[in-house]
DOLUMDO-101656 format. One record per residue: x, y, z of N, C-alpha, C in turn. Coordinates in steps of 0.02 Angstrom, whole numbers, plus 50000, padded with zeros to 5 digits. Example, Ala and Ser with C-alpha at 12.3 -4.5 7.8 and 13.67 -1.06 7.14 Angstrom:
2
506604971650390506154977550390506604983550390 506424988850354506844994750357506455000250394 
//
This chain:
337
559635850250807559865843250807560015840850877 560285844850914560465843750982559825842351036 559305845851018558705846651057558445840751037 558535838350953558315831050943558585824150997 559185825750976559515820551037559185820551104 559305823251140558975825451182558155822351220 557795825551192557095820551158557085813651164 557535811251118557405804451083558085800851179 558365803551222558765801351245558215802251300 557965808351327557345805651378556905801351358 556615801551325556055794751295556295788351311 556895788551288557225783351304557495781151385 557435786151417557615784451494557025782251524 556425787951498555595787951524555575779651502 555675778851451555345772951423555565768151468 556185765751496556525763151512556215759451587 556195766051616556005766551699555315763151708 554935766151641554225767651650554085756551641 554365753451602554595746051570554685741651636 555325743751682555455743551732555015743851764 554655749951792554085750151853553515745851836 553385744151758552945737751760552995733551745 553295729151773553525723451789553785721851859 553195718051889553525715751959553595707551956 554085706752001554145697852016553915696252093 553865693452088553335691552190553625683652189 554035681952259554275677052269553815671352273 553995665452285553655660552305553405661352371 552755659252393552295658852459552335669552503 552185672052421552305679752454551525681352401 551235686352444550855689152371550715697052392 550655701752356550595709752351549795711852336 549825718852351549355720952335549275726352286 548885727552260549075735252205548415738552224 548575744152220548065750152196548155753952146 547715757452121547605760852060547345766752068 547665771852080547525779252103547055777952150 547325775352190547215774252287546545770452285 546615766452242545945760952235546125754452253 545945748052274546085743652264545855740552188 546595736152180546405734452091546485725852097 546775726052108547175718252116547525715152153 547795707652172547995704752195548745700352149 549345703852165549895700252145550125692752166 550145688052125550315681552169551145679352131 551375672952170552005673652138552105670852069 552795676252055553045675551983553105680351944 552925683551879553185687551853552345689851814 552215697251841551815701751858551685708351811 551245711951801551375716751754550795723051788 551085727851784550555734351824550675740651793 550295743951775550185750051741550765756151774 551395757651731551795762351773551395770151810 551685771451846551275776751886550695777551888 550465773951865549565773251900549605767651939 549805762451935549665757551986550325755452037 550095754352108550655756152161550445747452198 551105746052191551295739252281551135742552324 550365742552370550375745252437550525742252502 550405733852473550605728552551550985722952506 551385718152527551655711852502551975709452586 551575702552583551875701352647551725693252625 552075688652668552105682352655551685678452689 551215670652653550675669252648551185662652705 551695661152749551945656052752551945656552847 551945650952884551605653852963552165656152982 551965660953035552315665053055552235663653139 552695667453169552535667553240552525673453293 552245673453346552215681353394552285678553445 552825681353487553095680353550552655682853597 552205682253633551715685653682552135685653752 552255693653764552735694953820552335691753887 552705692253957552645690653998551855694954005 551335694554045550805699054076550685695854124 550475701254192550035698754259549475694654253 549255689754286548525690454262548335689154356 547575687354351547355684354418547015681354423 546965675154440546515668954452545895672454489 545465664354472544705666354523544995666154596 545395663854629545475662054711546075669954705 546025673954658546405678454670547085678454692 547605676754637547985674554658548445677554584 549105681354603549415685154560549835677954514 549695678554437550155676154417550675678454347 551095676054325551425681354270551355675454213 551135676954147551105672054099551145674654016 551625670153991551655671953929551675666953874 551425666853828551415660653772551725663853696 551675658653647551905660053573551295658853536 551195661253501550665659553453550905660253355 550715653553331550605652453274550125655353250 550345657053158549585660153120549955661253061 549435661353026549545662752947549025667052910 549255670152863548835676052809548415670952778 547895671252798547425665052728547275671052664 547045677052667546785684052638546895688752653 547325688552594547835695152603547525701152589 546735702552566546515708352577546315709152643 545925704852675545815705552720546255707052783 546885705852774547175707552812547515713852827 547515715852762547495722852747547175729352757 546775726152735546185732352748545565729752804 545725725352850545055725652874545475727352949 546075729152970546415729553015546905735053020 547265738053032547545743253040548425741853049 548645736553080549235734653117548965727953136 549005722353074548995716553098549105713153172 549905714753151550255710853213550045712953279 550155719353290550025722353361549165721253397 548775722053345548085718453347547985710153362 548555708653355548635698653374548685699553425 549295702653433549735701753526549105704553562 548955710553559548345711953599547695709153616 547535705153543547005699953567547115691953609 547875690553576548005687153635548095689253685 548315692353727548345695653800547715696853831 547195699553799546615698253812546285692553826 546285688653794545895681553787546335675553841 547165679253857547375675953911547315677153981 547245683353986547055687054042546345683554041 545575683254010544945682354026545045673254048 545525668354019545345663754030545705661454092 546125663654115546535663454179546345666754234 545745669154215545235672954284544905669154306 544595664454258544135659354262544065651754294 544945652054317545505646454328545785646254396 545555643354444546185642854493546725641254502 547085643354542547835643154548548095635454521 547985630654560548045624354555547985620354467 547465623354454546775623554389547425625954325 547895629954340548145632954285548845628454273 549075625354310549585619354309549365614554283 548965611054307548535602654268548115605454223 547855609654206547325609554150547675615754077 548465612854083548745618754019548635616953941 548545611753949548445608553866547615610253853 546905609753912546425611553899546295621753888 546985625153916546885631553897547145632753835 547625630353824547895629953745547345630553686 546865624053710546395622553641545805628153654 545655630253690545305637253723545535642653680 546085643553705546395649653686546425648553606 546405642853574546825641753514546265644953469 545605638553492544765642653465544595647253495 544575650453521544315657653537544785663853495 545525663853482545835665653456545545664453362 545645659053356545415657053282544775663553264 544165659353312543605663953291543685669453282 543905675153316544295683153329544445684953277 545015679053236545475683853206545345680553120 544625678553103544335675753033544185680753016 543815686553048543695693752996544375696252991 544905694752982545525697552962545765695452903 545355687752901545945683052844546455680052875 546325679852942547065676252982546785667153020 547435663953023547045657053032547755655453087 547365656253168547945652153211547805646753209 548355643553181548655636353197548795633753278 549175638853317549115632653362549375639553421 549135637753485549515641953533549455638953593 550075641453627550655635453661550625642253739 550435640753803550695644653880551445640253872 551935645053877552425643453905552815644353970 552695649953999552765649554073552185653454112 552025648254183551555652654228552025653454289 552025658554281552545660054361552225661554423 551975659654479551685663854529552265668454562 551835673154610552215676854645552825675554696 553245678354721553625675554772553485672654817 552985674654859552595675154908552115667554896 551895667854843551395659854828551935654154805 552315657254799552845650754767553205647254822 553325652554891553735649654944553015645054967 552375649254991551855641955015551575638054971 551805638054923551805632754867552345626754891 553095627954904553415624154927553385621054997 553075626955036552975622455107552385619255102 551935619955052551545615255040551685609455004 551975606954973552475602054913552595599954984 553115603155027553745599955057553225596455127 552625597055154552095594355188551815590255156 551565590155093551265585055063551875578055077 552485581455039553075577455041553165570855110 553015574355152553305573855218552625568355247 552005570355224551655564855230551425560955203 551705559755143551785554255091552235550255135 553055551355144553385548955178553175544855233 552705550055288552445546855361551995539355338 551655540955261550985536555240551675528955239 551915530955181552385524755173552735520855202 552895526355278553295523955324552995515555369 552135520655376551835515655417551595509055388 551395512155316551285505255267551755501055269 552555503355255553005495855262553145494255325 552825496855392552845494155460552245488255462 551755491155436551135487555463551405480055424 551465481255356551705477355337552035472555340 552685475755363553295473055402553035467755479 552505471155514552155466655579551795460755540 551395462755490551005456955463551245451855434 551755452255404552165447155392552715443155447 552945450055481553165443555547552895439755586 552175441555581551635437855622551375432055584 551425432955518551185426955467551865421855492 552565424855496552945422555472553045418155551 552775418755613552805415855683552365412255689 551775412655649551235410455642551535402355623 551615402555549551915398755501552285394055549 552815397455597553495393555602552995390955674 552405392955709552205387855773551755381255729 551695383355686551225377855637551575372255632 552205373555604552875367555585553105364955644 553185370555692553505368855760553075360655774 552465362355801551775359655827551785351955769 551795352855707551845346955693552385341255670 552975346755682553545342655692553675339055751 553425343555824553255339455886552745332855881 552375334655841551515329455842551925321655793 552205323555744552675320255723553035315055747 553735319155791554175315655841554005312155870 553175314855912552965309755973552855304855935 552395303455876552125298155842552525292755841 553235295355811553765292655813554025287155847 553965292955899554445289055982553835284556009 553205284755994552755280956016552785276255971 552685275555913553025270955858553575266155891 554345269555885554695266655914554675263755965 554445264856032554165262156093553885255056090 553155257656042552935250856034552965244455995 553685245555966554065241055920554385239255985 554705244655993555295240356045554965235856103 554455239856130554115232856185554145224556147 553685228556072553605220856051554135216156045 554485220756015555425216955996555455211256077 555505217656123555805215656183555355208756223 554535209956205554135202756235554545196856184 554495200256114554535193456090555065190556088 555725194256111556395190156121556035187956206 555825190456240555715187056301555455179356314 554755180556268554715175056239554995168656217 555295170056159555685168156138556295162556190 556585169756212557055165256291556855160556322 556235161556376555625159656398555755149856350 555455149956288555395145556233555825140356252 556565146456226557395141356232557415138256284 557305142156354557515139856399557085134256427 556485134856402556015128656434556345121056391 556405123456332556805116356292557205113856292 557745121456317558445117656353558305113556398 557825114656438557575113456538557505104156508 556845104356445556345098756452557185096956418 557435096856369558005091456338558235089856385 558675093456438559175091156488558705086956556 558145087056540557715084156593557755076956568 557715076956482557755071656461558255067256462 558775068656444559535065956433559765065056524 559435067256569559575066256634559425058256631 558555059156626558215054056646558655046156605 558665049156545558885040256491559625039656533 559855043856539560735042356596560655038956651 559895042056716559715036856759559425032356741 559365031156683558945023056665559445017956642 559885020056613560355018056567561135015956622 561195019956668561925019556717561525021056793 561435016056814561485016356887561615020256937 562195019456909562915023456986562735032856959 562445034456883562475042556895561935045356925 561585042156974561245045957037561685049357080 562195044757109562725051657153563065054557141 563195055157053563395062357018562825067557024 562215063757004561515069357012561665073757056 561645070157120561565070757188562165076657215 562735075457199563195080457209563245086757178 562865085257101562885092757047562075093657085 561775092657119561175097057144561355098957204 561835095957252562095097757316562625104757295 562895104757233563345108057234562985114757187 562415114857140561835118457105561615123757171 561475119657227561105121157298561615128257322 562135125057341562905130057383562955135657342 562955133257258563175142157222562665145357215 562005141557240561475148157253561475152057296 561555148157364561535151257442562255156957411 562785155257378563235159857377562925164757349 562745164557291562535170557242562005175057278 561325171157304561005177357355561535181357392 562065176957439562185180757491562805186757456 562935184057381563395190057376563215197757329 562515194457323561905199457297561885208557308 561955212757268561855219957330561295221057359 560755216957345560255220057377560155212257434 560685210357433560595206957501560975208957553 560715209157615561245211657669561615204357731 560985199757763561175196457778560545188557761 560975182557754560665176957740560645171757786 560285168957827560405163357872559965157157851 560565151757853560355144757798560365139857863 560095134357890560075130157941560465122957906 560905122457938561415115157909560965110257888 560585109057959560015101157963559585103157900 559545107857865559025108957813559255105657745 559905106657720560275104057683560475097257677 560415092057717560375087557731559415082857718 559075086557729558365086157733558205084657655 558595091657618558645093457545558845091057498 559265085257542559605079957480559395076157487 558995073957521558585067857529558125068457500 557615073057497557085073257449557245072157395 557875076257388558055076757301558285067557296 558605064457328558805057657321558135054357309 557515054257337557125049857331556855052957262 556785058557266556505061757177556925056757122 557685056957145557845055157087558095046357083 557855042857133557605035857145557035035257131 556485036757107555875037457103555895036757004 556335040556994556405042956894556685037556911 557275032356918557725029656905557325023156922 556565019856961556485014756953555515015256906 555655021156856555225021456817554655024156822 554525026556911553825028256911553765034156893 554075040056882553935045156832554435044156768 554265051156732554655054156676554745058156678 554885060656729555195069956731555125072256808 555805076856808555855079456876555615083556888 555205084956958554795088556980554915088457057 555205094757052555615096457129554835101257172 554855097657226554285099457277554445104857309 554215112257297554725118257316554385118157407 553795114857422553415115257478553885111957538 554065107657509554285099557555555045104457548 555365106357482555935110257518555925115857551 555335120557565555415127457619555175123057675 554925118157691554585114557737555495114557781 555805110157763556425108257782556895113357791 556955118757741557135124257780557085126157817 556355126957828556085129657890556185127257973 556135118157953556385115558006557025116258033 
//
């Protein structure tokens, strides 16, 4: 009875384990592999799974979701031969999970190595200069050449990224004294550009200001020649003018003389005294003249002078003219005498 128990209590453990070992669950974006007494049998995908206990074995389960590989620092050397240190990341994913299995040995370590390879060949090919400006065209290089490589695996890179190129100590310092020369004659370029500059515009700008100068002068004169020849005119035609008055004053008072000697008798030797006395404040006024120095007048001449003038103005007064008309001849005549 005991040996029964027994029996029926392993069966029951066997059974148990054996229930257990077949039945697997496989996560989401994971899938396994099985063999079957060291065969390949099948492909586990996710969810809830069923496999023959001790005949059939999980030999790989790895996840179908991208993954990434840090690609360490490595030397490489340009075409101009030139040491540099470079390392990138690379994206990828399991597309076939047999294939990745069995057509490779050590996935991962088989990546890193084919990248290192394929970075090293394309950075030979590259000059120094070449590997700074042209990093996004080694990327897509590296990205397809990588792709192609790694399709007999079942593997699919998505994307791969150089993250640092370091040159040597030694190229990095004449890297900087080269930067810091370039630098330096960028500077010299700019310097002279805002000089030349700087001349060409003060020369526009002297240019400009003799232009304005020149016809602000051309201007002025116009002006003052303008003005000039207003003012002459102004000045003839008040001359004129005077000239006009004074002849009308002359002819009126010539007139109103004459109707007085026609009209009153006796104002001939008022005449006679306002021309004797017309006569004296001339001789005064020359002689007190500055640009006179000395004047000599003959008495007997003055006497000579009123006589003419008497018969002039006996002459109006018994009608035979109309206007006085002093004989300047007959008076230097008498001066003279």
């Amino acid at each position: 009875m005991g040996e029964f128990f027994s029996f029926i209590i392993f069966l029951t453990v066997f059974g148990g384990s054996a229930l257990a070992g077949s039945v697997k669950i496989i996560n989401e974006q994971n899938e396994a592999l099985v063999e079957s007494l060291g065969q390949y049998k099948k492909k586990l995908t996710p969810g809830l799974n069923f496999v023959v206990p001790f005949i059939d074995k999980v030999v790989y389960k790895e996840t179908t979701r991208e993954k990434v590989i840090d690609i360490p620092p490595q030397t490489c050397i340009t075409c101009d031969n030139v040491s540099i240190s470079v390392d990138a990341v690379v994206y990828w994913r399991i597309m076939d999970m047999e294939k990745a299995y069995y057509k490779v040995e050590n996935l991962q370590s088989a990546m890193v190595n084919l990248v290192l390879t394929q970075i090293r060949s394309e950075m030979g090919k590259l000059e120094l200069d070449q590997t700074f400006t042209a990093r996004t065209e080694i990327n897509e290089i590296l990205l397809r050449e990588l792709d192609i490589a790694t399709d007999p695996w079942g593997v699919k890179v998505t994307r791969v990224e150089l993250r640092d190129i370091i040159p040597s100590k030694a190229v990095q310092d004449s890297m900087e004294l080269q930067m810091a020369a370039e630098r330096r004659k960028r500077a010299a370029i700019l310097t002279s550009e805002g000089e030349r500059d700087s001349s060409v515009n003060s020369a526009e700008g002297q240019a400009k200001a003799r232009v304005l100068e020149a016809k602000a002068r051309k201007e002025a004169a116009i002006l003052e020649a303008e003005a000039q020849r207003q003012a002459i005119v102004l000045k003839a035609e008040a001359e004129r003018q005077e000239q006009v008055l004074r002849a009308q004053a002359t002819a009126e008072a010539m007139q109103i003389v004459t109707e007085k000697l026609k009209s009153e008798p006796n104002a001939k030797e008022a005449l006679q005294f306002l021309l004797a006395q017309n006569y004296l404040e001339m001789g005064k006024t020359i002689g007190s003249s500055g640009s006179s120095k000395v004047m000599f007048m003959d008495p007997r001449s003055i006497v000579s002078t009123l006589e003419g003038m008497r018969s002039v103005v006996s002459s109006n007064q018994n009608g035979e003219t109309t206007s006085l008309n002093l004989d300047l001849d007959k008076i230097d005549r008498h001066q003279a005498g």
